[in-house]
N, CA, C and O atoms as a DFTB+ gen file, in Angstrom:
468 C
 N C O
     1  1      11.345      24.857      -5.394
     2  2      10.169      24.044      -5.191
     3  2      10.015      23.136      -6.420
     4  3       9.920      23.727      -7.496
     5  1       9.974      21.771      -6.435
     6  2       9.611      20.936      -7.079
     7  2       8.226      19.775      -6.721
     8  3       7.372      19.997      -5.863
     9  1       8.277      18.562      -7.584
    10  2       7.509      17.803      -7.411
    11  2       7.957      16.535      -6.496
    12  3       7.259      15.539      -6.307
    13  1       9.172      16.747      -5.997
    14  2       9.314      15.872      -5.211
    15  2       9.944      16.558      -3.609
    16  3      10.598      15.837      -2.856
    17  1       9.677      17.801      -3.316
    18  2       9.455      18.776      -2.179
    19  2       8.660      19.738      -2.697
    20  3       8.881      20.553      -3.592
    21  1       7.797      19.561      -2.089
    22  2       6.552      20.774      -2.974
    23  2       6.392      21.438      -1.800
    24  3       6.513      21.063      -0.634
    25  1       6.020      22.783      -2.424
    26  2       6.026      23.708      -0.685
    27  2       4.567      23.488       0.074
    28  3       3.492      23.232      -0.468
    29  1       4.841      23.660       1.479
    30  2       3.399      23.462       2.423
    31  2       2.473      24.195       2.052
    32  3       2.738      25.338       1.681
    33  1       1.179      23.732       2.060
    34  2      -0.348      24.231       1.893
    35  2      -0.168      25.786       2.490
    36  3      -0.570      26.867       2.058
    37  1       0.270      25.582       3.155
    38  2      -0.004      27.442       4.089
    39  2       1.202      28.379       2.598
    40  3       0.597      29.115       1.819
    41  1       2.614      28.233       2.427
    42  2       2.909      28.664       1.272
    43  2       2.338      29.279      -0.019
    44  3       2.666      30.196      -0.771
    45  1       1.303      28.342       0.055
    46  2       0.225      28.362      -1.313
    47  2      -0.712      28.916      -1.329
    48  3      -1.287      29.166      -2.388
    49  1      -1.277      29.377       0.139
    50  2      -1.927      30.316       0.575
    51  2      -3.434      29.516       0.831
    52  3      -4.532      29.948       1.183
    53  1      -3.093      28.559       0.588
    54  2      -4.175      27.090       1.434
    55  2      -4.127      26.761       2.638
    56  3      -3.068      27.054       3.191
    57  1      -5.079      26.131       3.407
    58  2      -5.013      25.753       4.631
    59  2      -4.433      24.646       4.901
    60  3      -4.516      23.765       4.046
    61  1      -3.659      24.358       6.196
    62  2      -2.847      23.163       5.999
    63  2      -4.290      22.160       6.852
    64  3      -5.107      22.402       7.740
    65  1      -4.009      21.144       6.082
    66  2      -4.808      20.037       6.528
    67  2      -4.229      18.874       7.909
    68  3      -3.363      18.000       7.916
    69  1      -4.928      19.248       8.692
    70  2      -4.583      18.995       9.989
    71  2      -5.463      17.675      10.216
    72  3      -4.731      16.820      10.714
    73  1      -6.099      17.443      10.127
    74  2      -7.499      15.818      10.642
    75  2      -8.395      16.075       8.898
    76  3      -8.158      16.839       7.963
    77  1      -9.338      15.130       9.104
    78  2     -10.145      14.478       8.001
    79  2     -11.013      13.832       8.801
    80  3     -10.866      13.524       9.983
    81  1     -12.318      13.563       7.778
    82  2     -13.466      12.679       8.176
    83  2     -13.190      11.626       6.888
    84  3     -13.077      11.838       5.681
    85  1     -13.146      10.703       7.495
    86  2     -13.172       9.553       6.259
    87  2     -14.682       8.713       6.260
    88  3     -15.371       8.432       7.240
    89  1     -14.898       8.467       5.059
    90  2     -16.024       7.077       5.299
    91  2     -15.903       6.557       4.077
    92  3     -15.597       7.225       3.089
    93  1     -16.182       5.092       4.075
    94  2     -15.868       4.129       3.014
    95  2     -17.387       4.194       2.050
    96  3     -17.470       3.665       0.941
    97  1     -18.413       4.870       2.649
    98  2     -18.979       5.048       1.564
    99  2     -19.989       3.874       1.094
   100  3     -20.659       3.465       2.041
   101  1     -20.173       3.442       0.265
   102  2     -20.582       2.285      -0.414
   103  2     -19.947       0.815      -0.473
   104  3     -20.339      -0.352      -0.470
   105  1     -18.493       1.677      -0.540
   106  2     -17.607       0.871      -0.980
   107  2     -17.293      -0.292       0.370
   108  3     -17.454      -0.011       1.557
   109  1     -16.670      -2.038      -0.324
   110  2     -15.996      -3.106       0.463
   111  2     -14.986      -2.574       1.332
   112  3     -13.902      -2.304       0.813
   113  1     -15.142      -2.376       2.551
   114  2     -13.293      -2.544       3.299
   115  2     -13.489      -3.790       3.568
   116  3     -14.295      -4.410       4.261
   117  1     -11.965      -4.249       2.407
   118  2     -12.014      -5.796       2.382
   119  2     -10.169      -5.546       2.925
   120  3      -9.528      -4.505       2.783
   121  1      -9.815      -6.481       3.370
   122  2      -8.065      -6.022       3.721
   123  2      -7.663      -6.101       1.638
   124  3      -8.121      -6.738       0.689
   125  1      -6.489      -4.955       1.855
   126  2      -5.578      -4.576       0.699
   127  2      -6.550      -3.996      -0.650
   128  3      -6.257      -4.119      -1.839
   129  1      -7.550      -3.460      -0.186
   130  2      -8.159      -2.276      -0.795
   131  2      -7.615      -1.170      -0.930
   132  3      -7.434      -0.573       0.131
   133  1      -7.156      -0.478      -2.188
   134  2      -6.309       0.493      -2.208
   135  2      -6.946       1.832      -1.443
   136  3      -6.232       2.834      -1.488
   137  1      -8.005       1.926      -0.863
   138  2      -8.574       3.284       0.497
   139  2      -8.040       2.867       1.583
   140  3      -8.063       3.621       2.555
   141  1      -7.391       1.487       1.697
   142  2      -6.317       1.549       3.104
   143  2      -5.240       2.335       2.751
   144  3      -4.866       3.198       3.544
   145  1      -4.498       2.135       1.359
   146  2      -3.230       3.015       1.705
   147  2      -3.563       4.162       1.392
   148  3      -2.475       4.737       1.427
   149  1      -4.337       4.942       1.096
   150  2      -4.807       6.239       1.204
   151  2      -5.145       7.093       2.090
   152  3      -5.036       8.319       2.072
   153  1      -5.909       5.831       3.515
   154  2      -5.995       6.032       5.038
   155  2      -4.656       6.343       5.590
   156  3      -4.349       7.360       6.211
   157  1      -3.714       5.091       5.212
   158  2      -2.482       5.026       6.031
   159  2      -1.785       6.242       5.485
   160  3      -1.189       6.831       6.387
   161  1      -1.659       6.823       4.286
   162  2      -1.012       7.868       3.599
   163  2      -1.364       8.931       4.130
   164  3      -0.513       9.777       4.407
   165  1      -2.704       9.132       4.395
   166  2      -3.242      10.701       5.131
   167  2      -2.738      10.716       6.765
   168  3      -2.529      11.702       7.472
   169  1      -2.588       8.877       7.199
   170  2      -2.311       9.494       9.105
   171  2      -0.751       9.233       8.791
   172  3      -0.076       9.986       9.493
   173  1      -0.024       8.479       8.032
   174  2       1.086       9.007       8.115
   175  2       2.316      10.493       8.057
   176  3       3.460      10.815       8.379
   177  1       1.129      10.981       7.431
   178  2       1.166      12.595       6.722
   179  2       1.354      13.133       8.152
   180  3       2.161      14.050       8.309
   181  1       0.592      12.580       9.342
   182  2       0.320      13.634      10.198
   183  2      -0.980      13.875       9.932
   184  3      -1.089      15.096      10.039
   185  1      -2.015      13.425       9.652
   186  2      -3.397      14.132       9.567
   187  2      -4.192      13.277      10.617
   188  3      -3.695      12.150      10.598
   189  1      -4.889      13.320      11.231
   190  2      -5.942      12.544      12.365
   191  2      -6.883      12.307      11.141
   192  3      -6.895      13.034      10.147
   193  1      -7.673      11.203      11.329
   194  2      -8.364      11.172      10.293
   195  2      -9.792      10.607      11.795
   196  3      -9.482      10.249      12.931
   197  1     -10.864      10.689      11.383
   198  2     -11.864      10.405      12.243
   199  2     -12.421       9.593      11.037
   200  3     -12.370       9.830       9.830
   201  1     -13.147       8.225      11.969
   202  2     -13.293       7.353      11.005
   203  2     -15.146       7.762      11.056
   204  3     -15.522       8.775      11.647
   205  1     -15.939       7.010      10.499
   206  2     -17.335       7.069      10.024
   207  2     -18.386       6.971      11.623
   208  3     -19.580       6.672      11.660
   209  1     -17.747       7.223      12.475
   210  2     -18.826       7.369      14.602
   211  2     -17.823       8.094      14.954
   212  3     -17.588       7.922      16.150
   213  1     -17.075       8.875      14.429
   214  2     -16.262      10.229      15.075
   215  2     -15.121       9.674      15.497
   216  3     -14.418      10.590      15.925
   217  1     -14.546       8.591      15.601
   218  2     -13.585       7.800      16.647
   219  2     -12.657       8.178      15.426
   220  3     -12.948       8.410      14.253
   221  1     -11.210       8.162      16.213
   222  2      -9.896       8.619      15.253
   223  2      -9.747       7.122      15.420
   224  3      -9.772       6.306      16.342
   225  1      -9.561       7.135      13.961
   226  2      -8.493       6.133      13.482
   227  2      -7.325       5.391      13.508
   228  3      -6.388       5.802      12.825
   229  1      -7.187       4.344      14.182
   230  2      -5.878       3.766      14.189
   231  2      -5.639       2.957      12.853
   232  3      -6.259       1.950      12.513
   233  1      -4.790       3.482      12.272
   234  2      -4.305       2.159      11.144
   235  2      -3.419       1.125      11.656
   236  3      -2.543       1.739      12.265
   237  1      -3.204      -0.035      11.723
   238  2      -2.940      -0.960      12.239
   239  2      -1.803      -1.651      11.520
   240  3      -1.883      -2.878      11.581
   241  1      -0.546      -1.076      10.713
   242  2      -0.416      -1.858       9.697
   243  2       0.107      -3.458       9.550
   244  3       0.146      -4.221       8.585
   245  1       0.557      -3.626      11.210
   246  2       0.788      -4.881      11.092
   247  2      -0.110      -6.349      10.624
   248  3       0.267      -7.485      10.335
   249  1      -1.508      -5.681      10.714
   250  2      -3.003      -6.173      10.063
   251  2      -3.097      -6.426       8.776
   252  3      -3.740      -7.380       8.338
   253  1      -2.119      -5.141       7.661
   254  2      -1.847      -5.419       6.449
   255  2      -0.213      -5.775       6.242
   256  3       0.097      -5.716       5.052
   257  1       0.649      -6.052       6.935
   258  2       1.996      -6.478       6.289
   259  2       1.817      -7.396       5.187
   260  3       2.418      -7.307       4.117
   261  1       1.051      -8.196       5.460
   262  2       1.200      -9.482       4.322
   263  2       1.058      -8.995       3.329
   264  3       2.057      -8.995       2.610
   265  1      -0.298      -8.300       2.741
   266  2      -0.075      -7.506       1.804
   267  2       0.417      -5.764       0.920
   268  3       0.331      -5.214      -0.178
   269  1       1.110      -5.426       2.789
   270  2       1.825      -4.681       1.831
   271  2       3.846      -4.864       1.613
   272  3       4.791      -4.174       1.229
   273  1       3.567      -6.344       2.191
   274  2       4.826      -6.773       1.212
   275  2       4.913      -7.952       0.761
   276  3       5.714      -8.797       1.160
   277  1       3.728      -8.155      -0.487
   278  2       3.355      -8.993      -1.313
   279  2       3.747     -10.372      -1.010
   280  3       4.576     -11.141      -1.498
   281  1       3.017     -10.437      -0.190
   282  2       2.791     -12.121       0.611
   283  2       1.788     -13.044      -0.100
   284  3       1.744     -14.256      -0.309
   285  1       0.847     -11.789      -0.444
   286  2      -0.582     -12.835      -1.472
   287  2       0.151     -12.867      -2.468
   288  3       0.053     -14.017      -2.895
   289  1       1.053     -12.113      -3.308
   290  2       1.824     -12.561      -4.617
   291  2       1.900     -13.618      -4.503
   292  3       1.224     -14.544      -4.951
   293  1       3.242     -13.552      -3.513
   294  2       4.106     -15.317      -2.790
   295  2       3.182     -16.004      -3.188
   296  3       3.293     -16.651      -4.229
   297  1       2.187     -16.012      -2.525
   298  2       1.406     -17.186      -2.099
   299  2       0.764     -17.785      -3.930
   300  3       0.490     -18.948      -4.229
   301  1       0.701     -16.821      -4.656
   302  2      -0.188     -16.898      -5.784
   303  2       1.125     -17.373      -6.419
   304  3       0.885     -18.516      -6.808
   305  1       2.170     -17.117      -6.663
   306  2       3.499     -17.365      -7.753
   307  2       3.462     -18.600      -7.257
   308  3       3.631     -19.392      -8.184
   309  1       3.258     -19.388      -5.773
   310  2       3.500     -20.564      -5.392
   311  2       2.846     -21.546      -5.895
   312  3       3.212     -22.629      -6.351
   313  1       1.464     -20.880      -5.719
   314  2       0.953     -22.048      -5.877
   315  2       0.493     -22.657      -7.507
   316  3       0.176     -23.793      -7.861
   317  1       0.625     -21.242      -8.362
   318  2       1.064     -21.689      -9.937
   319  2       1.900     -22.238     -10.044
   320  3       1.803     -22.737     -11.165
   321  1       3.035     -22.636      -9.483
   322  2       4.608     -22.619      -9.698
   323  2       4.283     -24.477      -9.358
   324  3       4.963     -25.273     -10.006
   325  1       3.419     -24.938      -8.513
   326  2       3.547     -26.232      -8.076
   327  2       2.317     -26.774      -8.988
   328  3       2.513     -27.862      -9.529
   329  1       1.000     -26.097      -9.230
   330  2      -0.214     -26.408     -10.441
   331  2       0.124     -26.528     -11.705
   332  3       0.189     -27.483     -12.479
   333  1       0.348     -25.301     -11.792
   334  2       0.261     -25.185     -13.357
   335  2       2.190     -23.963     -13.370
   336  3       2.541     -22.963     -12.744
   337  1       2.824     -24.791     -14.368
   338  2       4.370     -24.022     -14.211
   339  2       3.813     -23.602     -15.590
   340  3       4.236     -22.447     -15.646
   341  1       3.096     -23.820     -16.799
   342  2       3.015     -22.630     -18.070
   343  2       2.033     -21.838     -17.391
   344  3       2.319     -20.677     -17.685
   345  1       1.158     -21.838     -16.736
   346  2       0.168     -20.362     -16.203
   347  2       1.271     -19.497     -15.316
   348  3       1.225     -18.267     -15.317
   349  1       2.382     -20.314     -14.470
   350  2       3.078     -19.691     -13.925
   351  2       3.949     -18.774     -14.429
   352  3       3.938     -17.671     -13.883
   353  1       4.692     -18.951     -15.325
   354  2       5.362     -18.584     -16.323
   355  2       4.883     -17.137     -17.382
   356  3       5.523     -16.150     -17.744
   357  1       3.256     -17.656     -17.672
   358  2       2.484     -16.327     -18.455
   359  2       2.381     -15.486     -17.372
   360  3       2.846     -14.395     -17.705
   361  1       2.053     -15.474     -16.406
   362  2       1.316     -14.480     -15.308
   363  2       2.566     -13.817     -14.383
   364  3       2.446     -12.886     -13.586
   365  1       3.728     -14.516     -14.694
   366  2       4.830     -14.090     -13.630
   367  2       6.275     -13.949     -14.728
   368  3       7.461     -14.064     -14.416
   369  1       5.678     -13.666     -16.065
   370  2       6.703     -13.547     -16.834
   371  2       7.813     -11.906     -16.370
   372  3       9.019     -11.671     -16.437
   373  1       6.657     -11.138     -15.942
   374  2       7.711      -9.944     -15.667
   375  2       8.747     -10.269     -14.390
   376  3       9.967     -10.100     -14.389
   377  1       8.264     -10.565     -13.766
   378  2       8.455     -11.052     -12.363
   379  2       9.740     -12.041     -12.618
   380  3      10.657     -12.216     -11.815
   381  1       9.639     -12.499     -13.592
   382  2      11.024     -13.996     -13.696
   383  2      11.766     -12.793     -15.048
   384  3      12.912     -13.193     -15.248
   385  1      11.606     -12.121     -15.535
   386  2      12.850     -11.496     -16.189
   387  2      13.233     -10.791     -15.773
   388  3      14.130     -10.336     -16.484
   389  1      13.060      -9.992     -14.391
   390  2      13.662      -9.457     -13.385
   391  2      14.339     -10.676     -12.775
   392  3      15.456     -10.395     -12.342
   393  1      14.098     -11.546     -12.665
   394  2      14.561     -12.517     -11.778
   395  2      14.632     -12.573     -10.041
   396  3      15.442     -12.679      -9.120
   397  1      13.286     -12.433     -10.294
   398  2      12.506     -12.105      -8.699
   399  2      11.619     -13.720      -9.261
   400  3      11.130     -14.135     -10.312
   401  1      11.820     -14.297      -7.663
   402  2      10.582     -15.391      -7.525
   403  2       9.906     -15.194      -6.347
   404  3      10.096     -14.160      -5.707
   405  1       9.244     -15.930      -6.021
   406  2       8.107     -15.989      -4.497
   407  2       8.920     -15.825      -3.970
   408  3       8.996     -14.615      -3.757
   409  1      10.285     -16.715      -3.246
   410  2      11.189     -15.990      -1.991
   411  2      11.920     -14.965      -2.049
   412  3      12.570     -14.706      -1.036
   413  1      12.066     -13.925      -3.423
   414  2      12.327     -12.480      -3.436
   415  2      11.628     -11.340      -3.337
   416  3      12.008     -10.169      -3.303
   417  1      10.390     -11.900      -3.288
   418  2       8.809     -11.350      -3.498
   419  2       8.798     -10.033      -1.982
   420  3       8.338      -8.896      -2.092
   421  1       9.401     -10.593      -0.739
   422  2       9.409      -9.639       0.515
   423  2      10.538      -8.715       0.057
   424  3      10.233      -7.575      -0.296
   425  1      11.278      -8.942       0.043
   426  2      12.716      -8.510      -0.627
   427  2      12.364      -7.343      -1.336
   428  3      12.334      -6.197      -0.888
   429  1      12.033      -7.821      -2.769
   430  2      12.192      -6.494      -3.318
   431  2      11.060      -5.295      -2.927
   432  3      11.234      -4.105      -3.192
   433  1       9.718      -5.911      -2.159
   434  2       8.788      -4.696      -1.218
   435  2       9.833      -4.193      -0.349
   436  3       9.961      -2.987      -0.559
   437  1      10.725      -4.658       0.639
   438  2      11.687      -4.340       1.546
   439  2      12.505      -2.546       0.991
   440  3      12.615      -1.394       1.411
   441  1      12.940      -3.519      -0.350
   442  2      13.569      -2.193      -0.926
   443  2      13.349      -0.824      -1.514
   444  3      14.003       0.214      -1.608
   445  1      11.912      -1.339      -1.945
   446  2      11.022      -0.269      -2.903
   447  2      10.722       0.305      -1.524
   448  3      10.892       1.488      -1.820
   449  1      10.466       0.324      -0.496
   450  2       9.594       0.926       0.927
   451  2      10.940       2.014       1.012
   452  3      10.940       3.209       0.715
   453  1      12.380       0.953       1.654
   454  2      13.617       1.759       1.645
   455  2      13.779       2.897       0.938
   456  3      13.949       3.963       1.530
   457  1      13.747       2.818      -0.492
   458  2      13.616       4.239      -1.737
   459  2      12.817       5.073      -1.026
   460  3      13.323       6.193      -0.950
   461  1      11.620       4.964      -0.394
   462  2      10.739       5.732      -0.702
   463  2      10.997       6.394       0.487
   464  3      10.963       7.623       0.410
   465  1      11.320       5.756       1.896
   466  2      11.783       6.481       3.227
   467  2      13.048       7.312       3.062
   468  3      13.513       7.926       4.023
């Protein structure tokens, strides 16, 4: 047993978590709020999650693709890149010594997703 196969809740002598009640609480659901991938993380798990009027949850992710494979980056590296190329440059310095630009921007989300499946 490690940290990257950790044994099931019932193992541990915990209950395995089967559904959830979620509610946002106070908080904005604005799209690419990090409590979406926390939603999508618990029903991908296998958990039903019931949203805040009892109704189960569909996560939708084609609703978030854009940003969860950094499309608002794109869009932000772009439009520094055509305004301002020294703001572009400070703000996307990691990003260009990898030698990733806006049209590698899907790409390397593509791959990091790949690792992780």
């Amino acid at each position: 047993m490690d940290s990257r196969h950790p044994a099931p809740a019932s193992a541990l002598g915990m209950a395995d978590l089967s559904s959830a009640s979620w509610t946002s609480g106070l908080g904005r659901t604005v799209v690419g709020h990090r409590m979406w991938g926390a939603l999508k993380g618990a029903v991908d798990g296998g958990c039903k999650v019931a949203g805040e009027k009892g109704a189960e949850s569909k996560y939708d992710a084609e609703a978030h693709k854009d940003r969860i494979f950094g499309n608002h980056v794109k869009e932000y590296m772009e439009m520094f890149q055509e305004e301002d190329p020294i703001k572009y440059e400070a703000h996307s310095s990691k990003f260009i010594a990898a030698g990733i630009d806006a049209e590698k921007m899907e790409e390397m989300y593509m791959e990091a997703h790949e690792k992780i499946c």
